[in-house]
C-alpha positions in Angstrom: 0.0 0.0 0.0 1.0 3.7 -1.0 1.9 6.3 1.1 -1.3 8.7 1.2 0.1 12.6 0.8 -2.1 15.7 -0.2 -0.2 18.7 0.1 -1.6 21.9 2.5 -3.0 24.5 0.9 -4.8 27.6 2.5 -8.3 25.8 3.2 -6.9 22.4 3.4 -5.2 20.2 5.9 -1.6 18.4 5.1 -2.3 15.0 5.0 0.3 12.6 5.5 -0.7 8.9 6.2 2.7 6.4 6.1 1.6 2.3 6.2 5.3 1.2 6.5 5.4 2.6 9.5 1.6 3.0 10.8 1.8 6.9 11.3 -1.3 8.7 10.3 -0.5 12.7 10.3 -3.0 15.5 9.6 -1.9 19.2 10.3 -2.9 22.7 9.2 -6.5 24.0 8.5 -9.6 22.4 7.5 -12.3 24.5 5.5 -12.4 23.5 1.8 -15.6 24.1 -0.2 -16.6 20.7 0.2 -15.4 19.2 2.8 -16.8 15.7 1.9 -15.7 15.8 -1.6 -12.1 16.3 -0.2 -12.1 13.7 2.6 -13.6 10.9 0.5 -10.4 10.0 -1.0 -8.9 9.9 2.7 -11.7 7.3 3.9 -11.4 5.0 0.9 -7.5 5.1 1.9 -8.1 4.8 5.6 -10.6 2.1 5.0 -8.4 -0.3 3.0 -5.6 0.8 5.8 -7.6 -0.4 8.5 -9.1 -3.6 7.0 -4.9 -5.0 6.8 -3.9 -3.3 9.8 -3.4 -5.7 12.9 -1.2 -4.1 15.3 -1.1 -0.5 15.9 -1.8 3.0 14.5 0.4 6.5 15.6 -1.9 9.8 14.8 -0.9 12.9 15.4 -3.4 15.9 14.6 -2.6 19.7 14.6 -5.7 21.4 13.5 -5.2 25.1 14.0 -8.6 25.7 12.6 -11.5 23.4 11.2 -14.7 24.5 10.1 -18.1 22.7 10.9 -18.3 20.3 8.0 -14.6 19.5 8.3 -15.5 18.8 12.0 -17.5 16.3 10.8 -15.4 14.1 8.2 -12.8 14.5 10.8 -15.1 13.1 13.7 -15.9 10.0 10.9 -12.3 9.5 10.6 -12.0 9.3 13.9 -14.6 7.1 14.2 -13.0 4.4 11.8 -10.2 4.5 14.2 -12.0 3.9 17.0 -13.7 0.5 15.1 -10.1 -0.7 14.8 -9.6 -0.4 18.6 -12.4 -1.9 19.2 -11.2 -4.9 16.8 -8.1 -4.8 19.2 -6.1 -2.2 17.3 -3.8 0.0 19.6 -4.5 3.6 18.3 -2.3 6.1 19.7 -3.3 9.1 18.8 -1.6 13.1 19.9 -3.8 16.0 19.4 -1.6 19.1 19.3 -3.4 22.6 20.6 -2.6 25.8 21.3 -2.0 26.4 24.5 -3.4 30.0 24.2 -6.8 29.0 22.6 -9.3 27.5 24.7 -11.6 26.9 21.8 -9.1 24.8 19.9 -8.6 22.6 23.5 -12.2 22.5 23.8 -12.6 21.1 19.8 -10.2 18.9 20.7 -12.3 17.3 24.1 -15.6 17.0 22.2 -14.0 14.3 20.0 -12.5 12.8 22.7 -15.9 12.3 24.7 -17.1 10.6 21.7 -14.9 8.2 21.1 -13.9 4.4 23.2 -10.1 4.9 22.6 -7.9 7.3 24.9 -5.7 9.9 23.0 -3.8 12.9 24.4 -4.9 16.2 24.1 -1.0 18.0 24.6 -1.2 21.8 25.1 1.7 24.1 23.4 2.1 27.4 22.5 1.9 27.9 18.7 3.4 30.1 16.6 0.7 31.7 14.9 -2.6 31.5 16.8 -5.8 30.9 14.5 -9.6 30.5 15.9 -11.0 27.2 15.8 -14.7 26.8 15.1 -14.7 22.6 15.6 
């Protein structure tokens, strides 16, 4: 399987998901026109991911700013993870905010309260601070 890469761009995320070494990597802003449409190709890849993955997945997520329909295909993503954990998949997942927004922590708790596998939440001050309407 192919390393999945989509290159940032202003309303758009970098996406960055290696199977040689199980690290799953999404970073920037999310608020493309269609927020579906983009993220489709990203759940076809993640599903075929999943259904030959056996051991363990590393996340990391740095969202500075998502809007509400990227808040969504990012809670379904996170979703699919959390099937895998429940198969018996160790998801390890590091959600990077900005210590100095409380709305981007918040974002950030709401997906953890809806999901069965534990993930860290790590607070740091970022260099350019951005709202985030999750």
């Amino acid at each position: 399987m192919e390393t999945l890469f989509l290159e940032s761009t202003k309303a758009t995320p970098k996406i960055e998901f290696d199977p040689d070494k199980n690290l799953l990597s999404l970073q920037g802003q999310s608020y493309p026109e269609n927020a579906f449409k983009f993220y489709e190709p990203v759940f076809a890849w993640v599903d075929t991911y999943l259904a030959t993955c056996r051991s363990e997945i590393f996340a990391e997520v740095r969202l500075s700013y998502a809007n509400t329909s990227s808040s969504k295909c990012i809670m379904m993503l996170l979703e699919k993870f959390d099937e895998a954990f429940k198969r018996g998949v160790n998801i390890q997942l590091n959600w990077y905010c900005d210590l100095e927004n409380e709305s981007e922590i918040e974002c950030a708790e709401e997906f953890q309260e809806e999901l069965s596998f534990p993930f860290k939440i790590i607070s740091e001050l970022a260099k350019n601070s951005e709202r985030n309407d999750c």
